[in-house]
Each structure stands twice: as structure tokens, then as C-alpha cells.
C-alpha positions as CSV (number, residue, x, y, z in Angstrom):
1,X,-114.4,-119.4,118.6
2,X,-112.1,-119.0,121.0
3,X,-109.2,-120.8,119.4
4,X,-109.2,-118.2,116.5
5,X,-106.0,-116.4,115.5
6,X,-105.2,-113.0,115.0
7,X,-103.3,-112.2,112.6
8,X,-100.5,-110.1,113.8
9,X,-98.7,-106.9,111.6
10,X,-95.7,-109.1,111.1
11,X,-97.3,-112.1,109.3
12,X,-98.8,-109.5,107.3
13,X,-95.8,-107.4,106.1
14,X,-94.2,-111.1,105.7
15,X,-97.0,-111.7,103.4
16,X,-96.9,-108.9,101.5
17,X,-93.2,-109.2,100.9
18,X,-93.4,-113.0,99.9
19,X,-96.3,-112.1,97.8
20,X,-93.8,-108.9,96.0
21,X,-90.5,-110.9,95.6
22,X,-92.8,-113.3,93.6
23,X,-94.2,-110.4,91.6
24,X,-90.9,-109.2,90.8
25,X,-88.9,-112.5,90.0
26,X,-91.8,-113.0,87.7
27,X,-91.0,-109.5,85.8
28,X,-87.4,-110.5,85.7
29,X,-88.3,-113.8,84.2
30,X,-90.2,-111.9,81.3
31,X,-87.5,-109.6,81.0
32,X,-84.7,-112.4,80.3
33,X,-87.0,-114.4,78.3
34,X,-87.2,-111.5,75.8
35,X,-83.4,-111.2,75.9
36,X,-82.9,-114.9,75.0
37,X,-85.7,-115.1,72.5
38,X,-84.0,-111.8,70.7
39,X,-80.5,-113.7,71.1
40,X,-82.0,-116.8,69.4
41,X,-83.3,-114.9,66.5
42,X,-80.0,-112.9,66.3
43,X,-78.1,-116.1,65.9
44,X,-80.3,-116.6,62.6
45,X,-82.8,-119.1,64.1
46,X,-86.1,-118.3,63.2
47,X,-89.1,-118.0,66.0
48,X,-90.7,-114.4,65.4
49,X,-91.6,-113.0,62.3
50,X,-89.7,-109.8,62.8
51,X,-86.0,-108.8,62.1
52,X,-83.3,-107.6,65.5
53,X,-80.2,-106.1,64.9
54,X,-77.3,-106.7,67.6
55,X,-77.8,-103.0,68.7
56,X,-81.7,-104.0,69.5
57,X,-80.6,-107.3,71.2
58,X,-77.9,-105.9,73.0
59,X,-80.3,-103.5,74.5
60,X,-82.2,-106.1,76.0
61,X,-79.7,-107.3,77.4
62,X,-78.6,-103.7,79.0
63,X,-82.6,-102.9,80.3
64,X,-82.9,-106.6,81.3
65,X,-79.8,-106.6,83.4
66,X,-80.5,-103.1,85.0
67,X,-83.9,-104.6,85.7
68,X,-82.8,-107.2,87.3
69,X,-80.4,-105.8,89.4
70,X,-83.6,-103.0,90.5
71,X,-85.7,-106.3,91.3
72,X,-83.2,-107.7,93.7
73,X,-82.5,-104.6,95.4
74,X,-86.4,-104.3,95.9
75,X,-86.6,-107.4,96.9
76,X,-84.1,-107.4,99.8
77,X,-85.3,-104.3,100.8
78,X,-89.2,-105.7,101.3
79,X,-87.8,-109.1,102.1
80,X,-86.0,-107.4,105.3
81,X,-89.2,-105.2,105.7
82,X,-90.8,-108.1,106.3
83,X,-89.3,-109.7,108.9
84,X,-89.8,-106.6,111.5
């Protein structure tokens, strides 16, 4: 019992931050993988029943890359918040 370890406020917030960059890649990955399956269709290749007009597919590509750029600025901010 003696040999147990603590776990210290560090390894915790490192934790935490691994555990959120993962969340967040992951919501970046859905995001592009609408914007390419919407790009796919627009280029007349059928995988989804319904119709997308360049105006719809373009903004995907507009809340996908705002998204993204949100994600990565979260992520070095917990990433760095983190490491204290």
C-alpha cells in the first residue's frame, strides 16, 4: 500500500486536455466529412438521396473551416493548460 501513487493536479489537467483535443479533432472530422460528402454529391455522384446546391455546399465548407480553425485554437489553449 505503500507504493501507491497520487495522482498529482498536473496529470490531471494533462488528462483532461488529452481527453478534449481528442473530443474536438473528432467534431472536426464530422464537420469535414459532411463537407466532402456534400462536394461528392455536388459533383453529380450519387450517395444521399437528397439534392445540394453550390451555395449549400459552399457553406459547409465556410462553417467547417471556421470550426476548425475554433477547434485548434481550443485545443492549444487546453493543450498549454495542461502542461502547468
Amino acid at each position: 500500500m505503500a507504493d501507491e501513487k497520487k495522482l498529482s493536479i498536473s496529470e490531471v489537467r494533462k488528462t483532461i486536455a488529452v481527453s478534449l483535443a481528442a473530443a474536438f479533432g473528432f467534431v472536426i472530422a464530422l464537420l469535414w466529412n459532411e463537407v466532402v460528402k456534400a462536394g461528392i454529391a455536388l459533383a453529380g455522384v450519387k450517395l444521399t438521396p437528397e439534392e445540394i446546391s453550390l451555395i449549400g455546399w459552399l457553406g459547409y465548407v465556410v462553417v467547417a473551416v471556421v470550426i476548425t480553425v475554433v477547434m485548434i485554437i481550443l485545443i492549444i489553449v487546453i493543450g498549454r493548460w495542461g502542461n502547468k
